[in-house]
C-alpha positions as CSV (number, residue, x, y, z in Angstrom):
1,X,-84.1,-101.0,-202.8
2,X,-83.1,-101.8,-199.0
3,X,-84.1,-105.2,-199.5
4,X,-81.9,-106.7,-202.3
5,X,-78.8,-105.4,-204.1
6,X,-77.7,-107.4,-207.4
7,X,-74.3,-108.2,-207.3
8,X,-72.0,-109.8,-210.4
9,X,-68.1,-110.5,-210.6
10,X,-67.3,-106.7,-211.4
11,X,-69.1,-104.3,-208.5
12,X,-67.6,-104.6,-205.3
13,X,-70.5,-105.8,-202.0
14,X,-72.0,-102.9,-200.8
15,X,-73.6,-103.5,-196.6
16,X,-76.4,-101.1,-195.7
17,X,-76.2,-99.1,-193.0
18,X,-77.7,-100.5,-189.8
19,X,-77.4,-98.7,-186.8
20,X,-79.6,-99.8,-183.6
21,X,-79.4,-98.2,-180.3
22,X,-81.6,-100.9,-177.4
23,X,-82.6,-102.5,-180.0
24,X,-84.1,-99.4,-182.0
25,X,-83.2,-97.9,-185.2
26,X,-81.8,-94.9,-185.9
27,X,-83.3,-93.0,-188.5
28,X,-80.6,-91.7,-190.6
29,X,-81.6,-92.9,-194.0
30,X,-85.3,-91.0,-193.3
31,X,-83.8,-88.1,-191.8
32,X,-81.3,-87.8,-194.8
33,X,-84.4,-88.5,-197.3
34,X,-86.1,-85.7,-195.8
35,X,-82.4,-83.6,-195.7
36,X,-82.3,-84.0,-199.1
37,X,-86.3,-83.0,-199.9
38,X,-85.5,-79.8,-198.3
39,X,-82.5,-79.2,-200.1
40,X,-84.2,-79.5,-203.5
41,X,-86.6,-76.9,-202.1
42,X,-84.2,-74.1,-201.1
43,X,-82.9,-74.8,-204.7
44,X,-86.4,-73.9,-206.6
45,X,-86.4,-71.0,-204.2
46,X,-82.7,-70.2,-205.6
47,X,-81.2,-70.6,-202.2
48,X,-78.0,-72.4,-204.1
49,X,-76.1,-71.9,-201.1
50,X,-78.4,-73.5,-198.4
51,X,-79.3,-76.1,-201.2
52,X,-75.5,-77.2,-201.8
53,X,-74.4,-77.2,-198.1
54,X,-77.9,-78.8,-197.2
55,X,-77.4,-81.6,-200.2
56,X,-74.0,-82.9,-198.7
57,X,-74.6,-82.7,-194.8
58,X,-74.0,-85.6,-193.4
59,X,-73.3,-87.4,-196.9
60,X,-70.0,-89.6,-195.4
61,X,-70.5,-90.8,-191.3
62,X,-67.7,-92.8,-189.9
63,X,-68.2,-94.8,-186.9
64,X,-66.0,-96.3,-184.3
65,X,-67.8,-99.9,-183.8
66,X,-67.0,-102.4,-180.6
67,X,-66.6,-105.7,-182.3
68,X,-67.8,-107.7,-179.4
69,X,-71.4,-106.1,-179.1
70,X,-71.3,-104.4,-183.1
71,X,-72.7,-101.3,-180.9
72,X,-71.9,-98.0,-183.5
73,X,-70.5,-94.8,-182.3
74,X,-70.5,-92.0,-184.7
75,X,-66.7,-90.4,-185.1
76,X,-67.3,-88.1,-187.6
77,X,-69.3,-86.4,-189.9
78,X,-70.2,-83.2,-191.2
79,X,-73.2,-81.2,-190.8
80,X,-74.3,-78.3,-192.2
81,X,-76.0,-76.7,-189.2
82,X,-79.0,-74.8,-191.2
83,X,-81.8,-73.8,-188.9
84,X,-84.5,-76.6,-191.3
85,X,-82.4,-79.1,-191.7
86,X,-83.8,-82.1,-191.0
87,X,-80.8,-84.7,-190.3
88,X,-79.5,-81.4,-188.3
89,X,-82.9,-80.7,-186.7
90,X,-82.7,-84.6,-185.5
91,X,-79.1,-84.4,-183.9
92,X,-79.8,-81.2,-182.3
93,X,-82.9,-82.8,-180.6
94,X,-81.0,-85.5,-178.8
95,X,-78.0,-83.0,-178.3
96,X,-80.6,-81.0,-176.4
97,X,-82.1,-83.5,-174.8
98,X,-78.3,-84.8,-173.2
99,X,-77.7,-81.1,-172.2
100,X,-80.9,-80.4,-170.4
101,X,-80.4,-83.8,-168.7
102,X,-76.7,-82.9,-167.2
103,X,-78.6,-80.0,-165.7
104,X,-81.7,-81.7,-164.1
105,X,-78.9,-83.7,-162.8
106,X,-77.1,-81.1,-160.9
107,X,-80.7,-79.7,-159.9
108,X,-81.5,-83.0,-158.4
109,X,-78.0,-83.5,-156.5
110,X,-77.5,-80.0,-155.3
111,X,-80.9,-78.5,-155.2
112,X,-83.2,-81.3,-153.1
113,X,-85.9,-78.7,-151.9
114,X,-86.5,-77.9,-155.9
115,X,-88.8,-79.9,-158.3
116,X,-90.0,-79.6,-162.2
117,X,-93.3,-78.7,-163.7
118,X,-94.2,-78.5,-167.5
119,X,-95.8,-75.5,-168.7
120,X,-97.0,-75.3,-172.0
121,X,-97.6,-71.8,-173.2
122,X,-99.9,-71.2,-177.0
123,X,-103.0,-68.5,-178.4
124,X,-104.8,-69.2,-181.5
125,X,-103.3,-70.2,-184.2
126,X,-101.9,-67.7,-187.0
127,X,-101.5,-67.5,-190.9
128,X,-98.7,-67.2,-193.0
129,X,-97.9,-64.0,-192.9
130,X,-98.5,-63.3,-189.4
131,X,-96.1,-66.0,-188.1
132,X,-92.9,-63.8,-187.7
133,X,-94.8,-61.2,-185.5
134,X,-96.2,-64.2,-183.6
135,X,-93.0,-65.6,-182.5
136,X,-92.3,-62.0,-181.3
137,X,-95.3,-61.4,-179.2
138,X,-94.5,-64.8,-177.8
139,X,-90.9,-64.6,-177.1
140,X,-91.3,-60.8,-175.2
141,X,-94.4,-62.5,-173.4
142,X,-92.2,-65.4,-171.8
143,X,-89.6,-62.3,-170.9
144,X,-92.7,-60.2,-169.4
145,X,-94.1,-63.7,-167.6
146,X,-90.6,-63.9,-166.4
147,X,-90.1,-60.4,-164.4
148,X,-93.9,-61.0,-162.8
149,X,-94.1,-60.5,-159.4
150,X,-95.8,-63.8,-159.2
151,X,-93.6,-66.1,-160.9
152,X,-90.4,-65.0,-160.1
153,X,-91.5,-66.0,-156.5
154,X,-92.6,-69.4,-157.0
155,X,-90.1,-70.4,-159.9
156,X,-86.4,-70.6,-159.1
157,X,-85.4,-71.7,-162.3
158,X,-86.6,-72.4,-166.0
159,X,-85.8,-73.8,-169.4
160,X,-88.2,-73.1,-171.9
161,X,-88.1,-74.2,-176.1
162,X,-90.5,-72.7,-178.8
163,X,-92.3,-75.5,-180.8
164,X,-94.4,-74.4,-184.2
165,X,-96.7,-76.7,-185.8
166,X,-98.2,-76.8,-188.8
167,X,-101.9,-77.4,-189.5
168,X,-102.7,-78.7,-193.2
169,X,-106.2,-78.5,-192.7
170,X,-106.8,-74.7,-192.0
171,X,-103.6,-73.5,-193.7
172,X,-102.2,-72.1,-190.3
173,X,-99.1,-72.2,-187.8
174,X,-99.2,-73.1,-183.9
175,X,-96.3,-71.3,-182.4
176,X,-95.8,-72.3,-178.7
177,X,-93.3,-72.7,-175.5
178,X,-92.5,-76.1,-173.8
179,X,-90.9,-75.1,-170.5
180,X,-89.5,-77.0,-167.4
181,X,-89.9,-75.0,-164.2
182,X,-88.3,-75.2,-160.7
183,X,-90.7,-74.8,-157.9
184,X,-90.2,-75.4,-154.1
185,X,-91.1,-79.2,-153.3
186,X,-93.8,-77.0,-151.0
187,X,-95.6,-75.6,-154.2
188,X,-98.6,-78.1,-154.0
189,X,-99.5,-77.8,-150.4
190,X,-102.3,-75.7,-149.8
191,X,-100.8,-73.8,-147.1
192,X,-98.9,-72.2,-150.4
193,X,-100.7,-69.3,-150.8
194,X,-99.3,-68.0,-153.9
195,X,-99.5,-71.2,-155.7
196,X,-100.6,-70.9,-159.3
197,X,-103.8,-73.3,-160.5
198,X,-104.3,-73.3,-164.3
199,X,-106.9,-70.7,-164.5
200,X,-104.2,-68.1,-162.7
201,X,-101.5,-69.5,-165.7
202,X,-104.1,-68.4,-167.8
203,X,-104.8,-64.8,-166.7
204,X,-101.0,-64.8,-166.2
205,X,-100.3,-65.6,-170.1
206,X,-102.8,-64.0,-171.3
207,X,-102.1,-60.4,-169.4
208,X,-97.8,-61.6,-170.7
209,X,-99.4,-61.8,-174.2
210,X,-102.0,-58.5,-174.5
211,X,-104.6,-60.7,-176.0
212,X,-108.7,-60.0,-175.3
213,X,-109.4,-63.6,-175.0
214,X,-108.1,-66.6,-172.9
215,X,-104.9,-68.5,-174.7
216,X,-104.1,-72.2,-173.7
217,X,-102.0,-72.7,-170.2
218,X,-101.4,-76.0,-169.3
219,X,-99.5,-77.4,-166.1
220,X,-98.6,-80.7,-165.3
221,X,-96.5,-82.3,-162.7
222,X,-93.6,-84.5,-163.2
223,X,-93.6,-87.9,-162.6
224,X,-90.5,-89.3,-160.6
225,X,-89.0,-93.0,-160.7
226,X,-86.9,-94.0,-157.5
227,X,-85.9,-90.3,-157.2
228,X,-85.4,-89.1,-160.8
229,X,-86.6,-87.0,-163.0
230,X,-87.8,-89.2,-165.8
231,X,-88.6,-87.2,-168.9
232,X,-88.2,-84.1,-167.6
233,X,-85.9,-83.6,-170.6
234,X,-88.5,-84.7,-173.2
235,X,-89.7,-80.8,-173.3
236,X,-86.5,-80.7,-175.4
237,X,-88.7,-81.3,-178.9
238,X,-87.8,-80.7,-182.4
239,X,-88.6,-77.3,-183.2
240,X,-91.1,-78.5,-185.9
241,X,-91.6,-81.9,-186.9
242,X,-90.5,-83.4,-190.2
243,X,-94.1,-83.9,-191.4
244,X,-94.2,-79.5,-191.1
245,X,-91.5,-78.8,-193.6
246,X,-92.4,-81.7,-196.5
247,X,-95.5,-81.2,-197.8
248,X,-97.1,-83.2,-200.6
249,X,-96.5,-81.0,-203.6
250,X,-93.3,-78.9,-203.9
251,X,-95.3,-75.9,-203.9
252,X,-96.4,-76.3,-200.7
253,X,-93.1,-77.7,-199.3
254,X,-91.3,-74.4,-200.9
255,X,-93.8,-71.3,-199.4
256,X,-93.7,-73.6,-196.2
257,X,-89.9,-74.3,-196.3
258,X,-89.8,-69.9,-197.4
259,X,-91.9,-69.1,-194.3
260,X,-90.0,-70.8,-191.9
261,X,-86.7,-69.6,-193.0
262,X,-87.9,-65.7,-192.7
263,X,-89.7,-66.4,-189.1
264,X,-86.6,-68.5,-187.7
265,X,-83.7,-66.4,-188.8
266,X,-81.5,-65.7,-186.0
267,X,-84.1,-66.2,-183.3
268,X,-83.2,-68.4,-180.0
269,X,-84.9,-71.3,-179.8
270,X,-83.9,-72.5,-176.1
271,X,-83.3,-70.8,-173.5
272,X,-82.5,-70.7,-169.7
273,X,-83.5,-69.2,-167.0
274,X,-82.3,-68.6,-162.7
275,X,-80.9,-71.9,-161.1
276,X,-80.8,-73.5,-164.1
277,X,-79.3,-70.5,-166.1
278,X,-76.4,-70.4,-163.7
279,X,-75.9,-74.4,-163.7
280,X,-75.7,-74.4,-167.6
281,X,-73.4,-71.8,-167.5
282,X,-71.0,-73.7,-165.4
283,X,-71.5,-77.0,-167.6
284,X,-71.0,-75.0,-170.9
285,X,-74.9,-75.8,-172.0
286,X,-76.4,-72.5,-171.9
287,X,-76.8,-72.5,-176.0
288,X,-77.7,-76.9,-176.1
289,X,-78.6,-76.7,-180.0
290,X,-75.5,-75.0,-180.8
291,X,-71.4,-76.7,-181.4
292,X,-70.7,-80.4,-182.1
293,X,-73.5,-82.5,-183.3
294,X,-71.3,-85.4,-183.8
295,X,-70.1,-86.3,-180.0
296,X,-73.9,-85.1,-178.2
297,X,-74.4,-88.0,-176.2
298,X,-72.6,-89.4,-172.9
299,X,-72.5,-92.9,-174.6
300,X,-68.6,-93.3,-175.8
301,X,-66.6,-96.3,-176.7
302,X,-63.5,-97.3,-174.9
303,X,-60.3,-95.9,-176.9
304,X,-58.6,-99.6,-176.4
305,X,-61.7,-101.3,-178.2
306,X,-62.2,-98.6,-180.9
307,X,-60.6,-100.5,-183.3
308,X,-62.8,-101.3,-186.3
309,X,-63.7,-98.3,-188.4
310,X,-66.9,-98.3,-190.5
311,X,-67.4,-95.4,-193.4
312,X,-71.1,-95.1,-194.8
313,X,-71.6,-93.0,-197.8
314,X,-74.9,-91.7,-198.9
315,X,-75.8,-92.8,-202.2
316,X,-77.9,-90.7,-204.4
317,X,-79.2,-93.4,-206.5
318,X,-80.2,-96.0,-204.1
319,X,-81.3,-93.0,-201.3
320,X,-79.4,-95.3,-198.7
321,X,-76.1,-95.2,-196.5
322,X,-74.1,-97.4,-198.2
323,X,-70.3,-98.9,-196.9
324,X,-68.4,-101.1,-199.5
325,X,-66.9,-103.8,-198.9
């Protein structure tokens, strides 16, 4: 369908939807697809409300376009905002990303002495009906990890985001935290006497968590480019991935599309934590997946250029963001 449309004397020309960022396409059309998968599912489940809101986010997106360079800006939209929404999911991911950015840019102008690590956090893996108590062993774990003696005096500031996976093969979900910590540019040397190798992260997650065995810790340093913090934002993941919530029968899309919706209601997916708490207060970023998901980037076009207006509606019949001409 995206590769030929037959026109004759009485349809008007319809132009697909191409939007490319350096070069790369953005994936409305899949993310919409996928939008639209999910909202057939809360409909068997007779979720008419999510399915209706669901169905039409982000159905008519206008963009500002700078004729010179045909570079798009979105200008408006609307999105519905549900927790498993894919095209929301998507746009909340790079909203995120922008937001944990400003702050690693205030950390690296105003706090020098400080630098990030990733920690990744996880236990074994859990079953369907064990995944809402999971999330809340995990979440009050991070809080306990938090007020340890120990890591409140090497890290100075934190950002952590809970990531679940789904694995196919043995039926089970893989809750787990990203985090970005702030630790004294000292933290490495091994006259640091409190420094914490892997196998401490361990003991320390797994004492946080009340588990008899040894969970997954893993700690890695961030690499730097002429100064900055490449990356560091990258921590800022989907919550799940696409390929979690679309399975390939609708029975197994709608108990894993039911799950998710029970386990994620009203839970906080991001958080903040010390220096970096107080510097997204001050930037108005301390909840990054939550407001506008239209203007989430610093890219903007110049109000005296933003001339030309493009309007792409999705079309239910060709699955594809059409504009007519």
């Amino acid at each position: 369908m995206r590769d030929f449309i037959i026109y004759n004397d009485y349809t008007p020309k319809l132009e697909i939807l191409q939007d490319k960022i350096n070069g790369k396409e953005q994936p409305w059309r899949p993310k919409k697809m996928g939008n639209t998968k999910i909202s057939d599912s809360y409909r068997r489940l007779g979720c008419e409300k999510y399915a209706e809101n669901m169905k039409w986010c982000g159905w008519q997106l206008e963009f500002d376009v700078n004729p010179e360079t045909q570079r798009k800006y979105l200008k408006s939209a609307k999105f519905c905002q549900k927790r498993l929404c894919i095209m929301c999911q998507w746009r909340k991911a790079i909203k995120v990303f922008h937001e944990v950015s400003r702050v690693m840019d205030v950390v690296e102008r105003d706090y020098p002495d400080l630098q990030p690590i990733f920690l990744t956090l996880g236990q074994r893996n859990c079953g369907f009906g064990d995944l809402d108590g999971e999330i809340d062993s995990i979440l009050k774990a991070f809080r306990r990890l938090n007020d340890h003696d120990l890591f409140r005096s090497q890290v100075q500031g934190w950002f952590r985001a809970l990531e679940i996976t789904y694995n196919p093969k043995s039926n089970t979900w893989n809750p787990h935290i990203h985090a970005i910590l702030l630790v004294d540019k000292q933290y490495f040397r091994k006259t640091n006497k409190r420094y914490i190798d892997q196998p401490r992260w361990i003991r320390l997650w797994r004492t946080a968590m009340k588990l008899d065995y040894d969970p997954t810790a893993r700690i890695q340093k961030v690499k730097t480019t002429k100064g900055k913090y490449k990356g560091v934002a990258e921590v800022a993941k989907y919550t799940m991935k696409d390929g979690d919530l679309i399975a390939h029968d609708e029975e197994t899309t709608d108990r894993l599309v039911e799950t998710l919706t029970k386990a994620l209601y009203r839970r906080r997916l991001y958080a903040f934590g010390g220096v970096m708490k107080k510097i997204a207060k001050g930037l108005g970023a301390e909840k990054p997946d939550e407001g506008d998901l239209v203007h989430i980037d610093k890219d903007k076009i110049r109000a005296d250029i933003a001339k030309v207006i493009e309007v792409y509606r999705w079309d239910f019949g060709l699955w594809d963001y059409i504009r007519r001409i």
